[in-house]
C-alpha positions in Angstrom: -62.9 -49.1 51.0 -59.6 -48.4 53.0 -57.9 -50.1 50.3 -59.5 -47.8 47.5 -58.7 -44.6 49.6 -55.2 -45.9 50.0 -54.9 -46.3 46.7 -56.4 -43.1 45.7 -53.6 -41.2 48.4 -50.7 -43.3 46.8 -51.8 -42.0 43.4 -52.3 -38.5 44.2 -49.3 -38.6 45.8 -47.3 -40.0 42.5 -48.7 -37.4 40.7 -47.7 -34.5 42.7 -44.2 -36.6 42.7 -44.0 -36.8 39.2 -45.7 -33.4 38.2 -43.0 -31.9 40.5 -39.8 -33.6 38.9 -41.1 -32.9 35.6 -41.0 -28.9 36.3 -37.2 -28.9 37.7 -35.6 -28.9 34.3 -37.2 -25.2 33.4 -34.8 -23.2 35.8 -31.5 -24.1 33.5 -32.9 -24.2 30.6 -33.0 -19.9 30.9 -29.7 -19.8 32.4 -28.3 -21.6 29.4 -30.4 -19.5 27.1 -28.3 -16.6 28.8 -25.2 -18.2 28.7 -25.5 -18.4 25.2 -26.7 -15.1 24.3 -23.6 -13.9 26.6 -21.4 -16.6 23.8 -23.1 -14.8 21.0 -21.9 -11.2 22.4 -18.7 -12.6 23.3 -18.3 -14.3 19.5 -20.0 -11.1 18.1 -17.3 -8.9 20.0 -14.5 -10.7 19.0 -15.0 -10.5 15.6 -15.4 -6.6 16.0 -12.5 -7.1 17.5 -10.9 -8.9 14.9 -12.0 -6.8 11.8 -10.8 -3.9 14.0 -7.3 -5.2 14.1 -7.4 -6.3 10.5 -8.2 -2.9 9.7 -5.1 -1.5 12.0 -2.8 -4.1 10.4 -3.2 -2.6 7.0 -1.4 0.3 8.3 1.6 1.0 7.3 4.0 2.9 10.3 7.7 3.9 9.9 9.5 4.7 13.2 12.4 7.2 12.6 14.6 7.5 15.3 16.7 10.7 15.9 18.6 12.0 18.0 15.9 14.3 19.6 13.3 11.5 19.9 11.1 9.5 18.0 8.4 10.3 14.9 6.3 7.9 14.1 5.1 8.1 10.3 1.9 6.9 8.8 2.3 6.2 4.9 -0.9 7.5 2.9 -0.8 4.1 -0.3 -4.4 5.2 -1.1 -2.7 9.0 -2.6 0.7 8.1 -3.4 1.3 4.7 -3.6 4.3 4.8 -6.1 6.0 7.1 -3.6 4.9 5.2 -0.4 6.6 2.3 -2.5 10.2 4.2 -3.0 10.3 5.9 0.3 9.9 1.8 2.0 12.4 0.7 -0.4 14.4 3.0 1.4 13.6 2.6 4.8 14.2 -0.9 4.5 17.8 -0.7 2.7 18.9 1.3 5.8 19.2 4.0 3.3 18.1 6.3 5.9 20.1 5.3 9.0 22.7 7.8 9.8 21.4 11.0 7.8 20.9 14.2 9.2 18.3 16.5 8.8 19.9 19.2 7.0 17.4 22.1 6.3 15.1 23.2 9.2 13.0 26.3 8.2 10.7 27.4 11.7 7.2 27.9 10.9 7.8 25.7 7.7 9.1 22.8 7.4 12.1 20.0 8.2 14.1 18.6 5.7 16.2 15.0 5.6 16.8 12.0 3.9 20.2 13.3 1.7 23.1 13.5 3.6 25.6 12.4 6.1 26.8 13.9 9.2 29.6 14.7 7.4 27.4 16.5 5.0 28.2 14.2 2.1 25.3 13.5 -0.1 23.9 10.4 -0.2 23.6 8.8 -4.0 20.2 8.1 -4.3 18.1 5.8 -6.5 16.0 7.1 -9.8 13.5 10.2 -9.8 10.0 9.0 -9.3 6.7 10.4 -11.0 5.3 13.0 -8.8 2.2 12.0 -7.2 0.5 15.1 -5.3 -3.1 14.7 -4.4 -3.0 15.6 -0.4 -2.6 19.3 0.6 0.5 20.3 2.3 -0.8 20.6 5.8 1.2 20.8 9.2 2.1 17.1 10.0 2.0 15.9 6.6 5.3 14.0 4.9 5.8 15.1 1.3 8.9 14.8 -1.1 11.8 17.6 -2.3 12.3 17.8 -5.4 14.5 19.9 -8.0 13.2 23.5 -8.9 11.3 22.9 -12.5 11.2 19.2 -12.8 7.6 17.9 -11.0 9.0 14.3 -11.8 12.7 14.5 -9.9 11.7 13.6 -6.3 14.4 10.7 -5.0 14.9 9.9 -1.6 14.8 13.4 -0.1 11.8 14.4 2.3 10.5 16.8 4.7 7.5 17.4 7.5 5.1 20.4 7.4 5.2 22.2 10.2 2.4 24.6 8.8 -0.3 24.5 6.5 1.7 25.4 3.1 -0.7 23.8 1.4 -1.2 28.0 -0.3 2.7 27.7 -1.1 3.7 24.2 -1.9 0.3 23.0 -3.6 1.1 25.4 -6.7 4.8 25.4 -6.7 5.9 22.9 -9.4 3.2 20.6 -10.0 2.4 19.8 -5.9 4.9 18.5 -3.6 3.1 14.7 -3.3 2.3 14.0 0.1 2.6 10.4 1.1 1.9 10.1 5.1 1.3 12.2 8.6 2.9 12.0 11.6 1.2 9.9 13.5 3.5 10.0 17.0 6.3 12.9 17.7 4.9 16.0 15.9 6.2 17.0 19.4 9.8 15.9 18.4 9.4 17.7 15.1 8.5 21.2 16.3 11.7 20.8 18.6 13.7 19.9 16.0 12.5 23.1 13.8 13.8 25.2 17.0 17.2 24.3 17.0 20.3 26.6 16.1 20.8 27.0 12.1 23.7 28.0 9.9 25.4 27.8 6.8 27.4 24.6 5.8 29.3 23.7 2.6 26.8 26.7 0.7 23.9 25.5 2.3 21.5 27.5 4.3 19.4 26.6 7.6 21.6 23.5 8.5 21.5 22.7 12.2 24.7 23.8 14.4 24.5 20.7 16.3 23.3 17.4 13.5 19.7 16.4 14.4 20.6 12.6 13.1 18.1 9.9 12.0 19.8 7.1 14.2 17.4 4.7 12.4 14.4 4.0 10.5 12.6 1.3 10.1 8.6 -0.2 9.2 6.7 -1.1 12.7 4.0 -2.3 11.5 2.2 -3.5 8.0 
């Protein structure tokens, strides 16, 4: 009898043993299901991430530095592509480096991309086929081109200061815009407010050059 209650104690005991060792797994098993769901966000957020920067790298971002600080200039492909095309062709011959801007209108707009300090005019490359689709609104960079001739813009180009879309939307087929300013419409507006005269018969040329030191593609 003492044998048979021993026996029945020793089992008992096994089985509380047993049942407990068979419970302990339970605990991590729900702290790795919340490390993991933690991985998925962390995966799921990276790849936001990812697409985000994808989407960032598609832009296309010329720097122009001048002499009165930087503007940075955020090409439009999806309305002009043909002109976002010529005006990186010449960014990246360093056709740029070293022009003035050499008509600044206040309360219209700022004009480069032609001549020298020296105010020699720059030979520039064939006319391109005029692409205008965007409104002329302040911040926007659109092409010069001769009087009569929508098909004549070159390398020459200038930043809105206002909305013209009223005046340069209807003048001569549009004046295409290609980009915005995306940094240094700051830069711009002090640019427009510098001292102007006449110089070799042209009007509105600043006293003192306002010079594009350089200009260059910062990102693509």
């Amino acid at each position: 009898m003492n044998n048979k209650s021993l026996f029945c104690g020793l089992l008992i005991v096994a089985v509380m043993f047993f049942g407990c060792k068979k419970e302990t797994p339970e605990a991590p098993v729900e702290e790795e299901q919340s490390q993991s769901m933690e991985q998925m966000a962390l995966v799921e957020q990276q790849t936001t991430q990812t697409e985000r920067e994808v989407v960032e790298a598609k832009r296309k971002l010329v720097k122009l530095e001048t002499t009165m600080g930087d503007i940075v200039i955020e090409m439009n492909e999806e309305a002009a592509p043909g002109t976002v095309k010529n005006f990186l062709d010449y960014v990246e011959s360093g056709f740029y480096d070293g022009v003035i801007f050499h008509r600044v209108m206040r309360g219209f707009m700022i004009q480069t991309g032609g001549f020298t300090v020296e105010m020699v005019k720059k030979e520039p490359g064939a006319p391109i086929k005029n692409e205008f689709k965007e409104s002329n609104l302040r911040g926007t960079i659109a092409m010069a081109k001769l009087g009569g001739d929508p098909d004549s813009a070159t390398c020459q180009f200038f930043i809105n200061l206002e909305d013209n879309s009223g005046n340069l939307d209807n003048q001569n087929g549009g004046f295409t815009v290609f980009g915005k300013v995306a940094e240094g419409m700051d830069v711009a507006d002090k640019i427009a407010s510098v001292k102007t005269t006449t110089k070799m018969g042209m009007r509105d040329v600043p006293v003192e050059p306002v010079v594009i030191k350089s200009a260059k593609v910062v990102s693509e």
